[in-house]
Structures are given as C-alpha cells and as structure tokens.
C-alpha positions in Angstrom: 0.0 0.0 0.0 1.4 3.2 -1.1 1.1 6.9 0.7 -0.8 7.8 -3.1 -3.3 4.9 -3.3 -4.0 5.3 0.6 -4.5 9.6 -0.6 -6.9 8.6 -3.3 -9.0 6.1 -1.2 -9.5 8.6 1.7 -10.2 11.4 -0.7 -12.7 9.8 -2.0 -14.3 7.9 1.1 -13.7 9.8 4.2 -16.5 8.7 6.2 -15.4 4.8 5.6 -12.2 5.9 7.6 -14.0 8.5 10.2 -17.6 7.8 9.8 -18.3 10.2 12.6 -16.1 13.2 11.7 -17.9 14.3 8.6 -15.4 15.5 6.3 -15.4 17.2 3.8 -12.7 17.2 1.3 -11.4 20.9 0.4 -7.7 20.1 -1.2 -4.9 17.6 -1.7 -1.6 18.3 -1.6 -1.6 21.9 -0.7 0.5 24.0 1.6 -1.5 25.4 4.1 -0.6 29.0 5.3 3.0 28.5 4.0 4.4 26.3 6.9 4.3 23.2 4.6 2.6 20.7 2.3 -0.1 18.4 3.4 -1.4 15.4 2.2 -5.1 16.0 2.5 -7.1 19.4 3.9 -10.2 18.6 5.2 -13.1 20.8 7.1 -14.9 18.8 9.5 -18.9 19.5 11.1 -17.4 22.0 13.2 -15.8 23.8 10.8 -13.0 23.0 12.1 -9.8 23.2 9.3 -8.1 19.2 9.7 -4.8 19.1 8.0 -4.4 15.3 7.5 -0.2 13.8 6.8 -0.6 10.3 5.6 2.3 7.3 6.4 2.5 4.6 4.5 5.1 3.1 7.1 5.2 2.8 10.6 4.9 6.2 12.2 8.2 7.7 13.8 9.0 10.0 16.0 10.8 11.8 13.4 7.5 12.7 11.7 5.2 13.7 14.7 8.1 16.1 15.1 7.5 17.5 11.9 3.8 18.0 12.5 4.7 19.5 16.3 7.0 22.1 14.3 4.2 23.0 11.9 1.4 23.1 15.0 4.0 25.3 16.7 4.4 27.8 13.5 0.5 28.0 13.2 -0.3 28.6 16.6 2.4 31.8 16.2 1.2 33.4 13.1 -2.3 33.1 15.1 -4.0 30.6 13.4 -7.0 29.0 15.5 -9.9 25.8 15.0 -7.1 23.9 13.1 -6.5 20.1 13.9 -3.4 18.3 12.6 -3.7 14.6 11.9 -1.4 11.7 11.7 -2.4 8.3 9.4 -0.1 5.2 9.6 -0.5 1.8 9.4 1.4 1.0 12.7 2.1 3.9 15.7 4.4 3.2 18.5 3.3 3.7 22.2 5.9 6.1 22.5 4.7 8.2 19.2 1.4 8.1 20.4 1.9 9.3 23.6 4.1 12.4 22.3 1.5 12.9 19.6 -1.5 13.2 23.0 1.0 15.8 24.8 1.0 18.4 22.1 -2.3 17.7 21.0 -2.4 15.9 17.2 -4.5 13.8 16.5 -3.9 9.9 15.1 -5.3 7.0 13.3 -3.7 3.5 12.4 -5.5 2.7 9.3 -3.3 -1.1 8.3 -3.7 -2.2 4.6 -6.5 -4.5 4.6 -8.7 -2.0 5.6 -7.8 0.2 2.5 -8.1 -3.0 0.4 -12.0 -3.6 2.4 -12.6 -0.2 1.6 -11.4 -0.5 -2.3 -13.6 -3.8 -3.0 -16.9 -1.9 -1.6 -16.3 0.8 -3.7 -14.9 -1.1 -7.1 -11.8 0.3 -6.7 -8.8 -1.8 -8.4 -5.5 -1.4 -6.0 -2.2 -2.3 -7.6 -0.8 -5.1 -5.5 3.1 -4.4 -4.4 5.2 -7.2 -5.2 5.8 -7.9 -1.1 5.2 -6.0 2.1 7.4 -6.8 4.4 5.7 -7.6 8.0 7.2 -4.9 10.5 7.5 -4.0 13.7 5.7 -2.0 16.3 7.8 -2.4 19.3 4.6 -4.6 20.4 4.0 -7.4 17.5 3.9 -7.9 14.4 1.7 -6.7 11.3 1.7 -6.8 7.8 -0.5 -7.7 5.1 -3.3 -9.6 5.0 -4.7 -12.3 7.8 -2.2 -14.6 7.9 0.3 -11.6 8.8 -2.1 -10.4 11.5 -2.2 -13.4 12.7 1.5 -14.3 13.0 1.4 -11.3 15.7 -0.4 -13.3 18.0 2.1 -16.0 17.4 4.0 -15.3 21.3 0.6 -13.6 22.8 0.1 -14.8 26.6 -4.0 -14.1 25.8 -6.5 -15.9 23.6 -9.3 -14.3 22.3 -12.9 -15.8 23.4 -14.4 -17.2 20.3 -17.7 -16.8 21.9 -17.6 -13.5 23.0 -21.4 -12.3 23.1 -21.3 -9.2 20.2 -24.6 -7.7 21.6 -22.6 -7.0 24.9 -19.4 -5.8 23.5 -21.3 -3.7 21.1 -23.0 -2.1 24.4 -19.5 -2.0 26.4 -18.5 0.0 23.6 -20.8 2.6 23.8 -20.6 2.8 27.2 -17.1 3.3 27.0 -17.4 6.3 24.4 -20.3 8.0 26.4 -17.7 8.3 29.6 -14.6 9.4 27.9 -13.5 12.6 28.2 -12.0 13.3 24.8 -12.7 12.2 20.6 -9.4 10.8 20.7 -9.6 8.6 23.4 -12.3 6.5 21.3 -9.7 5.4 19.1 -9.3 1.9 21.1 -13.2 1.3 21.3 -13.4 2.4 17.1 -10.9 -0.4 16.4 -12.2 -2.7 18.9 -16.0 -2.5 17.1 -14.1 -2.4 13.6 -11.9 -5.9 14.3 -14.2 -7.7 16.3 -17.7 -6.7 14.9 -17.5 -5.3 11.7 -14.7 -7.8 10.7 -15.7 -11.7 9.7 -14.7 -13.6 10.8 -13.5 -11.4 14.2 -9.9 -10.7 13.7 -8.0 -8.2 16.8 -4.3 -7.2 16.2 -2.3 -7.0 19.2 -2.1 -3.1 18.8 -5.0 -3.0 19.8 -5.2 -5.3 22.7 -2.4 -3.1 23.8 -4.0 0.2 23.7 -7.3 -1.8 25.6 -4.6 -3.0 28.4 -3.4 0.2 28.8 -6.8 1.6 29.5 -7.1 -1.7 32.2 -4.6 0.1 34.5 -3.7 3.6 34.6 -2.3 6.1 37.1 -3.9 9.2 35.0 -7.3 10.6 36.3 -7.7 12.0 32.6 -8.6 7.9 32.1 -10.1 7.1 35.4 -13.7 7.5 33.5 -13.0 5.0 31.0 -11.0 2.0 33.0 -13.9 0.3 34.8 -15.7 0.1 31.6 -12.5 -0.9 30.0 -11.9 -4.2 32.5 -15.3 -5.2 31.6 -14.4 -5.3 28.1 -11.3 -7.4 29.0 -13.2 -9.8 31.2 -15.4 -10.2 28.0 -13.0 -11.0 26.0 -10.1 -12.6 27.3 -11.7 -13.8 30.7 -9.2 -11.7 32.6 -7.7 -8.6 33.1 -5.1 -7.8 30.5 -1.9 -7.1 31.9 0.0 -4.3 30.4 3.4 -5.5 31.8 3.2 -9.2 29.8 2.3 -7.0 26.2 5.4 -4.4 26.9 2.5 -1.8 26.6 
C-alpha cells in the first residue's frame, strides 16, 4: 500500500475511515498557510480546518516532530480551530503518547482496511510485489490475515471465540459516552471495527495493547474510561489484560 493509493481512497471515502467526523474534502496536496505541504485538507462539522499527513510506514517519532513544528508555526502566526492529523498503518506507544502531549490527532489505518474499503467501492488497488511484516515495538503486522495473525504468534492471551457481540457492542458505547475526549475512542473504534464489523472477528495485538493500557492507569484524565474498559477485558479474554506481559 502506497502513501498515493491510501490519498486517493480517503479522498474519495472519508467517512469509511472516520464515519463520525464528517469530512469534507477541500484540497490535496496543498501547503497550508505556508508552513508546509499536506497530504489531505479537510473541514470537518465543526468547521474546524483538519490538515491530515498520511504514512505509508510505521509512524516515527521523526514525523510527529515534523507535524509538532508545523502546530507550533501556526499557533504563532495566530491561526485557531485547526486540527493536525497523523495516518499510519502501525504507531508506537511512544509516538502516540508524544502525539496526545501536544495535541495531534492519530489513526492506524493497516492495509486490509484500504483494500476492504477498495472492493466496496470497485476500486482496483495495484498489488506491491511484497510487504514486508514490521514492527511496532509490540507485534507484528503486515498484510493480510495470515500476517495479522503471526502477531499473536508469542501472545500470553487468547481471544474468546464466543464472546457475546450484543454486549461488546453495548461496552462499547458505554465506553465512548464516559470518555473525556474524541481521541480517546480510538481503542473502542478499532475494537467494534476488528471484532464486529470484521468476519470472521480478527483483533491485532495493537490493539489489545492500547485496551490494556486503558485496564490500569495512574492518570485521572482515564479514570472514567478503566472500569468500563476491564469489563471489556473480562469479555473477551476472561481476565484482566496485563500491560506489563504486552510491553505496553
């Protein structure tokens, strides 16, 4: 999957992506207030301006950088309701983390959803000739199921096969009524995309991270969201994820 084809696909079907952001596309490829050159310039229900920098590799800390320096030289020359957004197939705990201190927001997007996206629509993607699996510091992911499911290879969980969707579906919304901010729904958005809107039910170990990490926490910002999020667990797995065993 290339930076382009993922540009083209989320041009064209932004609410596939972010089905509750509304956006509407207003450029591609544009520098915006001559700081720099974004991917994708979006303006959201809000009217709020979203200038969206797409990765087709793992995220680095080298690029939220970039995107910190640009946020910085906005918020000098006085601009205000802009948000700055980060797309990569894989983002370390440690890029996300930096990325929530200085307020930009972030989406891991992997391959096969572009490719779910691109059948609906009747959208031909060139296939690369490989892509190699890499690493998040967590698992493993590349393309397609049988990469996703080599990351679960070394996992000290299994997933309940018989999971009741009808409760997790409800946990779920539970959990997005009680959290503070949009961003913090990231983990329950993948949870309902992997495990309910996926078939058969298919959750990357990114994920399971993020949902352990919401299992203990010392921040009150999360407080809100942890009792809901052991429930989840306990739905799931049977047990309280343990941060410690996933290196989260």
């Amino acid at each position: 999957m290339t930076e382009h084809q993922m540009e083209d696909l989320i041009a064209q079907f932004p609410d596939e992506f972010f089905e509750n952001d509304h956006l509407v596309l207003k450029g591609r490829q544009k520098s915006f207030a001559e700081v720099g050159r974004f991917d994708l310039l979006f303006e959201d229900s809000h009217h709020t301006t979203v200038l969206m920098e797409l990765k087709a590799v793992p995220a680095k800390y080298d690029h939220a950088s970039q995107l910190a320096r640009y946020k910085d030289e906005l918020e000098r020359r006085g601009e205000q309701n802009i948000l700055m957004w980060l797309v990569a197939p894989v983002i370390a705990t440690s890029v996300r983390e930096f990325l929530d201190r200085i307020g930009i927001q972030y989406t891991e997007i992997h391959p096969v959803q572009f490719r779910r996206v691109a059948d609906r629509h009747g959208v031909r993607i060139e296939t690369e000739v490989s892509e190699p699996i890499v690493s998040n510091g967590v698992g493993h992911r590349g393309n397609g199921s049988a990469a996703q499911r080599m990351s679960w290879a070394n996992s000290p969980y299994d997933l309940k096969q018989d999971f009741d969707p009808k409760q997790l579906d409800q946990l779920l919304k539970t959990f997005e009524s009680v959290v503070k901010r949009e961003i913090d729904r990231s983990v329950s958005q993948k949870l309902r995309h992997e495990l309910l809107e996926t078939d058969p039910p298919d959750l990357s170990r990114t994920t399971t991270g993020q949902l352990a990490k919401w299992c203990n926490t010392n921040s009150p910002l999360y407080w809100d969201g942890m009792e809901v999020a052991r429930k989840i667990s306990q739905l799931l797995f049977g047990c309280l994820l343990d941060r410690n065993k996933l290196g989260v």
